[in-house]
C-alpha positions as CSV (number, residue, x, y, z in Angstrom):
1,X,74.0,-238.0,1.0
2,X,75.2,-235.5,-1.5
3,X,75.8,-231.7,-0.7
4,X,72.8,-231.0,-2.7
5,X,70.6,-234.0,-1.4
6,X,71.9,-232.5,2.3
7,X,71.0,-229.0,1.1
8,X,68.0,-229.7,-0.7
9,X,65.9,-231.4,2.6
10,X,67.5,-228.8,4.9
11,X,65.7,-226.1,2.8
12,X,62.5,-227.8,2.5
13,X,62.1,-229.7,5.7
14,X,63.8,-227.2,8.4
15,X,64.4,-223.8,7.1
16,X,61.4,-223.0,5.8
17,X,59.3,-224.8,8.1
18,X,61.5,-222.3,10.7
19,X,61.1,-219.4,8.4
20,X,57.4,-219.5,6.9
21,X,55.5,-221.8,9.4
22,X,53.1,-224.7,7.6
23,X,54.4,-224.8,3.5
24,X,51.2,-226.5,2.8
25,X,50.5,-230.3,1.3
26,X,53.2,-230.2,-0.9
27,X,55.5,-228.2,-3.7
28,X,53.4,-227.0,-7.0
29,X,56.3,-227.9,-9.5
30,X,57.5,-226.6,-12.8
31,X,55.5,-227.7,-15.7
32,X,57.0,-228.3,-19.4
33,X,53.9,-225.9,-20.5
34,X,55.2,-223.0,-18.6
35,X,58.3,-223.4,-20.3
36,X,56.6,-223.6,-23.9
37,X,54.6,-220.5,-22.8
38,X,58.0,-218.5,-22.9
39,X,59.2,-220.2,-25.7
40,X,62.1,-222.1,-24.2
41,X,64.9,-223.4,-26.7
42,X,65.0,-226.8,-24.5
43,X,64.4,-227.4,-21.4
44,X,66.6,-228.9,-18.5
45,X,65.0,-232.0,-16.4
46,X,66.0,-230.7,-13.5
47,X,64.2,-227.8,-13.5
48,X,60.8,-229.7,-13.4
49,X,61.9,-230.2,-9.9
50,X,61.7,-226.5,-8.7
51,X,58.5,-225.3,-7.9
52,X,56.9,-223.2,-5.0
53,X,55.3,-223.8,-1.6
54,X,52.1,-221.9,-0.3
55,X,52.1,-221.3,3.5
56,X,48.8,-219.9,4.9
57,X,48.5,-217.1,8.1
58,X,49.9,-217.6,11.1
59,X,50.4,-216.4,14.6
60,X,53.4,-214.1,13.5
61,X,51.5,-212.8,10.1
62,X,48.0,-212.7,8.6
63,X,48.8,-213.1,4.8
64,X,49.3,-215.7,2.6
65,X,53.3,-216.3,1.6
66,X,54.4,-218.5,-1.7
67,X,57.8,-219.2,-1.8
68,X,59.6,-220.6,-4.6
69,X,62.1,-223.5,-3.8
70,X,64.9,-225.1,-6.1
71,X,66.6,-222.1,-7.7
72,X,69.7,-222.4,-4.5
73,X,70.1,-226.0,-5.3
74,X,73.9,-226.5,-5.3
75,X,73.4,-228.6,-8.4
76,X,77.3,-228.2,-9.7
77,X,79.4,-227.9,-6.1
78,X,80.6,-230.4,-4.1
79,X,81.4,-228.3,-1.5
80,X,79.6,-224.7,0.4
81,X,80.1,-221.6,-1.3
82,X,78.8,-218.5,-0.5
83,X,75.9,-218.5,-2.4
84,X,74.0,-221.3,-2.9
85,X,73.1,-222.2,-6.5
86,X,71.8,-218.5,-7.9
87,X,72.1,-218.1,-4.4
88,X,68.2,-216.5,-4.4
89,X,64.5,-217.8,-4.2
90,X,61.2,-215.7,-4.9
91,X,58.2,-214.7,-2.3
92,X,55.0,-213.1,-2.7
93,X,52.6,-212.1,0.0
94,X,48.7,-212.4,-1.1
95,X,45.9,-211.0,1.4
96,X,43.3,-214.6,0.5
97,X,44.8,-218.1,-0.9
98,X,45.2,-217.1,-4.6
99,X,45.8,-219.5,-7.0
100,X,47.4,-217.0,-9.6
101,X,49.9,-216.3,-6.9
102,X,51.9,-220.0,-7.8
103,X,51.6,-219.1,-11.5
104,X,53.3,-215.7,-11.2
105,X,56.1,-216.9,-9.3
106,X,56.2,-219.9,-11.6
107,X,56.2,-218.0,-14.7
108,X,58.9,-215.9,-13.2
109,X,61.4,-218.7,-12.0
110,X,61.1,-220.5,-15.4
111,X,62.1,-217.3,-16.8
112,X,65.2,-217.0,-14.7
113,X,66.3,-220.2,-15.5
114,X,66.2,-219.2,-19.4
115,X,67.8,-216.1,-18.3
116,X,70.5,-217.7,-16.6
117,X,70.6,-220.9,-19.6
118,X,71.1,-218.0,-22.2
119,X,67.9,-218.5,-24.0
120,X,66.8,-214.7,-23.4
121,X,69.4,-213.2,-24.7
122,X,72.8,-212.4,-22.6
123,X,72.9,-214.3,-19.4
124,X,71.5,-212.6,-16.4
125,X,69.3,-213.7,-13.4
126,X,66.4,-211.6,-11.9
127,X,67.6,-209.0,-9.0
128,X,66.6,-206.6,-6.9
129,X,64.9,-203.3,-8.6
130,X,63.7,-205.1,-11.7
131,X,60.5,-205.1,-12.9
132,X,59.3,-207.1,-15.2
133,X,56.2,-206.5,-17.6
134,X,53.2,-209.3,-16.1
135,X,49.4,-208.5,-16.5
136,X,47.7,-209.5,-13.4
137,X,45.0,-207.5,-14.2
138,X,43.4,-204.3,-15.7
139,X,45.1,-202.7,-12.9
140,X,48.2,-204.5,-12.1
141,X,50.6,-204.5,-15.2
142,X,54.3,-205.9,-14.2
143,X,55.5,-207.5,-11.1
144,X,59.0,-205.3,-9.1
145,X,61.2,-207.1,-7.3
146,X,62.3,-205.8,-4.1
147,X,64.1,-206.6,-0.8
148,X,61.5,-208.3,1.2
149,X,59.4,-206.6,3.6
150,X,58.4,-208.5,7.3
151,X,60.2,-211.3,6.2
152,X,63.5,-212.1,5.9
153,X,66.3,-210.8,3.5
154,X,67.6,-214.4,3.7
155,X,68.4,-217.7,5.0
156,X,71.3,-220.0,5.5
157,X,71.7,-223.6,4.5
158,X,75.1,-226.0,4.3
159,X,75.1,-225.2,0.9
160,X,75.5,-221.2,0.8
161,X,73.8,-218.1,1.2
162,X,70.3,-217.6,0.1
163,X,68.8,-214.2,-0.7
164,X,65.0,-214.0,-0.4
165,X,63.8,-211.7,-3.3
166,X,59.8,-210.0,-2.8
167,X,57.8,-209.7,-5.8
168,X,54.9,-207.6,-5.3
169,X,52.6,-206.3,-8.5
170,X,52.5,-202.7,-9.2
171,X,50.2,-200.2,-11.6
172,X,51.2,-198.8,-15.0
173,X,51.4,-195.7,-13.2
174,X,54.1,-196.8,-10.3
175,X,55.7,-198.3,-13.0
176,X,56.7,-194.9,-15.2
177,X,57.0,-193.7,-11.3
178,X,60.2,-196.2,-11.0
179,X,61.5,-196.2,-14.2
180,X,62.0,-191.9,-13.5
181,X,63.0,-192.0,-10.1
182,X,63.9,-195.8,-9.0
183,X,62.7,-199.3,-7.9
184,X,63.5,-198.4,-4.0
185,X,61.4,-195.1,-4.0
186,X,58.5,-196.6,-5.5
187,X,59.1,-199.5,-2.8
188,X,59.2,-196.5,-0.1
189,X,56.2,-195.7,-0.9
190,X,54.1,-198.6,-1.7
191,X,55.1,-199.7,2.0
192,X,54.1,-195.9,3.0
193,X,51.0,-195.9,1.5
194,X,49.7,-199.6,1.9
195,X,51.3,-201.2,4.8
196,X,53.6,-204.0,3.4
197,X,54.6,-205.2,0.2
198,X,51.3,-207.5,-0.8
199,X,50.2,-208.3,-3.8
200,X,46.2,-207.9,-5.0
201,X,44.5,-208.1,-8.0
202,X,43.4,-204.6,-8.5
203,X,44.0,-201.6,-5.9
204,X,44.3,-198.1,-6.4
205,X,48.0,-196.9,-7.7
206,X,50.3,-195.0,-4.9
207,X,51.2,-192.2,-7.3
């Protein structure tokens, strides 16, 4: 097989099996709808193939984690570099099975392929300390993106390097909070004052 075929069932079928414990009956994959929701220019057949996996509680944790897969597919090199494709993949932790949770990190990995594709502007790709404007609720307004929390910062397969990125929701209030002091302070605190780095519906802000 291929370095990406190779790297590609490594990821799916040992690492995160390793890492995240049951990933659930299957992948929830990439629609072309989500793409036509943020107006994409074209879109790429290849991203229909990324999508995210839902593992439930286990014995080492009691929250639900969703984990994108497909954005460290090697889909240019023929040999290991150091990253692997963008060289990250998303998580989110949820307290209860939440459907919205696949359409978040969905929405948000169809966006960094048009970020990275050029059709948002200058290239870029998602990274740590963003935050990006996403309603959840009445409560919960954008969506940060931090180094994860009780899980870990990354994994290795033949291919590269792949940094695990934690998107957890946050208030409009924790939101000016960050954008005066910084993305890790308001990360400091939300582990402070809630325990971890989950994302719920509606909760009270931390500032």
């Amino acid at each position: 097989m291929s370095l990406l075929e190779d790297a590609w069932e490594e990821r799916e079928e040992k690492v995160y099996p390793h890492v995240f414990g049951d990933t659930g009956p299957g992948i929830y994959a990439l629609s072309n709808a989500i793409f036509e929701q943020l107006d994409a220019q074209s879109v790429d057949p290849r991203w229909l193939t990324h999508g995210v996996f839902q593992s439930p509680p286990n014995d080492a944790r009691n929250t639900w984690v969703y984990v994108t897969s497909g954005m460290s597919n090697p889909w240019e090199a023929e040999e290991p570099q150091e990253y692997s494709g963008f060289g990250v993949e998303f998580v989110l932790e949820t307290e209860h099975e939440s459907t919205w949770a696949i359409h978040v990190l969905q929405t948000l990995m169809a966006y960094n392929l048009l970020l990275a594709n050029g059709q948002m502007g200058e290239p870029a790709l998602l990274d740590y300390g963003d935050r990006i404007p996403f309603a959840l609720s009445d409560t919960i307004t954008a969506m940060l993106i931090t180094p994860p929390f009780q899980l870990p910062e990354n994994i290795e397969i033949q291919s590269g390097r792949v940094d695990l990125l934690q998107i957890v929701g946050i208030t409009d209030a924790e939101l000016s909070f960050a954008q005066e002091y910084s993305s890790e302070m308001l990360t400091d605190r939300l582990i402070e004052e809630t325990g971890g780095l989950i994302t719920v519906k509606q909760r009270s802000s931390v500032v």
